[in-house]
Backbone as a ProteinNet text record, in pm:
[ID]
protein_1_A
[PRIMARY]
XXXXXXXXXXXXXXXXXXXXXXXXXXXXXXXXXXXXXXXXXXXXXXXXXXXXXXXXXXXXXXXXXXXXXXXXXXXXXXXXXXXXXXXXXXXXXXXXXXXXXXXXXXXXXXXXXXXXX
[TERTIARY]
784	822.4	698.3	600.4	438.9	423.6	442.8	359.8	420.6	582.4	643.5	617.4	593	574.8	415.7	334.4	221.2	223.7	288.9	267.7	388.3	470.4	545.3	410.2	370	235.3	149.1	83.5	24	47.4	179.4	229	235.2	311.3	335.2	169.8	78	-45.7	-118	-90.9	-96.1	-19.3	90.8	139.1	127.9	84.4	70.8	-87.1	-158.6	-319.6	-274.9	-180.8	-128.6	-106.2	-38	36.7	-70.9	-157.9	-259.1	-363.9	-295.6	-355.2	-339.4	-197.2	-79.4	-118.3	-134.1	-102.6	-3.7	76.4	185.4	181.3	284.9	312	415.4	326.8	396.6	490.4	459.3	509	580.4	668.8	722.9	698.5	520.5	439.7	381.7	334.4	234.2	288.3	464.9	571.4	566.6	573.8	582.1	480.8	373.8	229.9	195.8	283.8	262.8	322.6	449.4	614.3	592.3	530.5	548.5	519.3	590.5	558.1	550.7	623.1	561.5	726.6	693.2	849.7	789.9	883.9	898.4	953.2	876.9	923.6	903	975.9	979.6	1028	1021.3	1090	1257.9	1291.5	1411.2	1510.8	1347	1388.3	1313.5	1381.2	1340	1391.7	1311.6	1356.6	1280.7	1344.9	1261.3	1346.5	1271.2	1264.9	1213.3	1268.1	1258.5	1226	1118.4	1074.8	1182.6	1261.1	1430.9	1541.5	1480.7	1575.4	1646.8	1658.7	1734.2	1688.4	1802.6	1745.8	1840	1727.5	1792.1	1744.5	1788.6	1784.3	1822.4	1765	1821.2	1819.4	1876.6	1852.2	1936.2	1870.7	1887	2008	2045.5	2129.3	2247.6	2219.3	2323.1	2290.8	2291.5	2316.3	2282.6	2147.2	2117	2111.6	2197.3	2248.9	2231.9	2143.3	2165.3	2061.1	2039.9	1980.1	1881.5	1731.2	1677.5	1596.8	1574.8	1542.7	1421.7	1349.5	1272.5	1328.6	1319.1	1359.3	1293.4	1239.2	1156.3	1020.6	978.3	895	894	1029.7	1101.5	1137.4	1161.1	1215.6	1400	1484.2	1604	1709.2	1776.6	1854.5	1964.2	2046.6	2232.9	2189.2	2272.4	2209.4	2338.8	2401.1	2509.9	2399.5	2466.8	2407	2552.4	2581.3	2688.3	2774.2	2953.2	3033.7	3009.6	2898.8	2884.3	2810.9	2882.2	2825.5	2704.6	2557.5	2512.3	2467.3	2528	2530.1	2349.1	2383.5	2188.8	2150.2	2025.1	1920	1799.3	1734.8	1610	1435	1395.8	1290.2	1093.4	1103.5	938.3	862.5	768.2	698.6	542.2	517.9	359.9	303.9	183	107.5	5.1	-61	-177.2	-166.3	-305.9	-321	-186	-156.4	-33.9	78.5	99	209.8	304.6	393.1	511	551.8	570.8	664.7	719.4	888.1	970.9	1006	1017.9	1096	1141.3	1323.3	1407.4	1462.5	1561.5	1568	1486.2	1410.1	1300.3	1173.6	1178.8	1025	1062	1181.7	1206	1281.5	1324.2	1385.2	1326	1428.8	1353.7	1258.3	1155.6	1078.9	1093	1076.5	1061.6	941.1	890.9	739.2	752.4	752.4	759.4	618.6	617.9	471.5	486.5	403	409.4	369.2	411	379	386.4
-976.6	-838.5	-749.1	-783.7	-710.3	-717.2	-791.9	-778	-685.4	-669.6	-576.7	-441.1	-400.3	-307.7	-245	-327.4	-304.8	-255.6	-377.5	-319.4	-185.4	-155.5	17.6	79.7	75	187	210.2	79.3	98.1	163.4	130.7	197.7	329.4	369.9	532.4	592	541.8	580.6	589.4	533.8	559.4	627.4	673.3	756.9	873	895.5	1047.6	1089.5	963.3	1010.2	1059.4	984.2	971.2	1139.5	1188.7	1306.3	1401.8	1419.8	1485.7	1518	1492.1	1575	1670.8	1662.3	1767.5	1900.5	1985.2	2118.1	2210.1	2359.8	2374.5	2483.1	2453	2600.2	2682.3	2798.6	2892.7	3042.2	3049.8	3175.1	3069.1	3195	3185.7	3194.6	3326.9	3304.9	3165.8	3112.9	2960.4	2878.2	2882.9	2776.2	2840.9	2916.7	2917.8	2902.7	2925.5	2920.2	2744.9	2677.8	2544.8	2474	2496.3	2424	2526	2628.6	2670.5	2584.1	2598.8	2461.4	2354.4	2299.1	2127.7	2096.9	1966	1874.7	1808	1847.7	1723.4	1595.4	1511.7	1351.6	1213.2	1139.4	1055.3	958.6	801.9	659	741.1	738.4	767.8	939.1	990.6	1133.1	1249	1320.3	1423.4	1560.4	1643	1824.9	1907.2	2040.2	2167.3	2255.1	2318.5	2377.3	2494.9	2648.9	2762.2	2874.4	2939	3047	3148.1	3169.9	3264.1	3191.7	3073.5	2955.8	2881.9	2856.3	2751	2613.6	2482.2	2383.8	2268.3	2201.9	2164.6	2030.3	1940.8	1749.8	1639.1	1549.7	1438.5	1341.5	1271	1153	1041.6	905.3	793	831.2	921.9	967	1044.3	1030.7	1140.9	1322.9	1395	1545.9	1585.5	1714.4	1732.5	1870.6	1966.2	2097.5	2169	2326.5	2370.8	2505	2562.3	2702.1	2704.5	2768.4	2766.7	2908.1	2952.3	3037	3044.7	3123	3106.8	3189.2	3127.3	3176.5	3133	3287	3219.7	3118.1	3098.7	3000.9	2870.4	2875.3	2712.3	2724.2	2668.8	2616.7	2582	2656.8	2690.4	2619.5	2523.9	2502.5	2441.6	2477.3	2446.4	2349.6	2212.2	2061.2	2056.8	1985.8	1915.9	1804.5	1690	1563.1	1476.4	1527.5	1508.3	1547.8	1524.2	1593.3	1647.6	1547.7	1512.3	1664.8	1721.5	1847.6	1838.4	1863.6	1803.1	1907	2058.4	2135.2	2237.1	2313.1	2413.8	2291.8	2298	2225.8	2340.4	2396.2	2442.7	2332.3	2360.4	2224.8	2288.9	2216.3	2272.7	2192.3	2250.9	2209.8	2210.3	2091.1	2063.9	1984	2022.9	1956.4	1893.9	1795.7	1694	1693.6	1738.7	1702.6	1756.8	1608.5	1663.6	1590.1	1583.3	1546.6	1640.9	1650.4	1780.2	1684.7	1768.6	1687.7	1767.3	1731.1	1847.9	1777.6	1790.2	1768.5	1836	1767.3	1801.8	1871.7	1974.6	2008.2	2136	2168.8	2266.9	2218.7	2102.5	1954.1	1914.8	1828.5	1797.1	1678.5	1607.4	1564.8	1434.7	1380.4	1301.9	1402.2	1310.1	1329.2	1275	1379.2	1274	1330.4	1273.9	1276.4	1249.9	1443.5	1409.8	1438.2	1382	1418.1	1562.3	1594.4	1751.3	1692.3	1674.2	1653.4	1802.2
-760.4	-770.8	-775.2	-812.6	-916	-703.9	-614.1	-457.9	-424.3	-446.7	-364.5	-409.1	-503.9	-569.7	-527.9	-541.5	-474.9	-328.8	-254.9	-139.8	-83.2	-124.3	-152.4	-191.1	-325.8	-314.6	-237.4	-182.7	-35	83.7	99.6	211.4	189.1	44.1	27.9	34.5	3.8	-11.7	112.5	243.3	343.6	422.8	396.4	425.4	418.6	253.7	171.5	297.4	265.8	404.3	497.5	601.8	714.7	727.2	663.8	653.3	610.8	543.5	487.4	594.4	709	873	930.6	853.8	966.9	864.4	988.4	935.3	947	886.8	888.8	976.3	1040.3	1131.6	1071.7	1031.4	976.6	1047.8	1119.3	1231.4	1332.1	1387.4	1509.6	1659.3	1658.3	1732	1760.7	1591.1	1637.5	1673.9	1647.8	1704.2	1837.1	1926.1	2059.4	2143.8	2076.5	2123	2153.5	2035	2015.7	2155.9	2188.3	2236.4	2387.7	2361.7	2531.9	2667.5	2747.7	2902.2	2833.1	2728.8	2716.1	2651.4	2660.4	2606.3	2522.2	2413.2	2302.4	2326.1	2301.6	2379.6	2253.7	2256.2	2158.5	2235.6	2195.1	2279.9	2271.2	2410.3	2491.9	2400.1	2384	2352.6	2429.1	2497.1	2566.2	2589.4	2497.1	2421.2	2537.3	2573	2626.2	2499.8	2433.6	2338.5	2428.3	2443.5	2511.9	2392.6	2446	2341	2309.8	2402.7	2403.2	2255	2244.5	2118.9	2197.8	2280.4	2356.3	2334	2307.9	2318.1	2411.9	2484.7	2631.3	2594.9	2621.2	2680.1	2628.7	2637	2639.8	2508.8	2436.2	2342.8	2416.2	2433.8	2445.6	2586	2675	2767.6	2737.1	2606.6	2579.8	2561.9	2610.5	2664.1	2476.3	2468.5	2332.9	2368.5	2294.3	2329.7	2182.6	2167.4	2080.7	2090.4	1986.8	1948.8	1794.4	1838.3	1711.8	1691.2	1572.7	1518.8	1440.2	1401.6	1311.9	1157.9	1086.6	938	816.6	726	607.7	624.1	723.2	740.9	831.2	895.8	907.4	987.6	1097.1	1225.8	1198.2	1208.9	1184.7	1317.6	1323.5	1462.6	1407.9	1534.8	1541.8	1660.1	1665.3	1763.7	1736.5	1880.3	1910	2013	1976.2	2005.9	2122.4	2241.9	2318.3	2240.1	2231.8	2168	2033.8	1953	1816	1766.9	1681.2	1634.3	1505.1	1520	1380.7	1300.9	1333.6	1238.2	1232	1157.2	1118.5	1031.4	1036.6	943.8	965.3	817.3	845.1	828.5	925.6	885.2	888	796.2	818.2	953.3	1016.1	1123.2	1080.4	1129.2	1078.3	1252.3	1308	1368.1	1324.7	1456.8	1442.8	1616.6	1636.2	1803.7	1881.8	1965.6	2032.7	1971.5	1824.7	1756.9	1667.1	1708	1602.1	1545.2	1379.4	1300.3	1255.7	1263.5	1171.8	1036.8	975.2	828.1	767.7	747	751.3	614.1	574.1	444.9	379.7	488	418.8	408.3	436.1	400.9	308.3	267.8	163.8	200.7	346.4	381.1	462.8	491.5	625.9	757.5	817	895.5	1024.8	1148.9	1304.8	1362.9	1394.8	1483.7	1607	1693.6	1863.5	1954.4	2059.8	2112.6	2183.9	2229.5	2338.8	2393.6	2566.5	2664.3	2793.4
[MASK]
+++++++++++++++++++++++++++++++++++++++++++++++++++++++++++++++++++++++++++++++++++++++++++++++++++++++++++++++++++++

């Protein structure tokens, strides 16, 4: 039990580093400045995110349809995932290079890490 426990701290402790790169995008300018001409892309994920709030493409072939906003600080969107409706989530946005990360909840939530291509 004393390894597993260890190695959870390790990991969280490389993680907390891992993360201690990213910086936050705070405006709606630095979010468009960021996402303009490029796709968010992840293994068999592919976003055009439109400075107008439009959000256009694909997950795993299924059709990813929705609208985002900027609010309070946070990257604000309504996502339907093919029929599947998954509702507003506001998420904080942090970069590194050409990596976006939103996290979910306000940053309080789960995390996904997409590239800009």
């Amino acid at each position: 039990m004393r390894q597993v426990a260890l190695a959870f701290g390790l990991v969280c402790a490389a993680t907390a580093a891992f993360g201690a790169d990213f910086q936050v995008v705070d405006s709606r300018d630095g979010f468009v400045r960021l996402i303009e001409g490029r796709k968010l892309t992840r293994f068999g994920i592919q976003l055009d995110l439109s400075s107008e709030g439009a959000i256009g493409g694909s997950a795993f072939g299924v059709p990813v349809t929705g609208d985002w906003r900027w609010q309070g600080g946070y990257f604000c969107r309504d996502l339907k995932f093919g029929q599947k409706d998954l509702g507003p989530n506001c998420q904080q946005v942090l970069v590194r290079d050409n990596v976006v990360r939103f996290v979910s909840d306000q940053g309080k939530g789960p995390h996904a890490d997409l590239w800009l291509r």
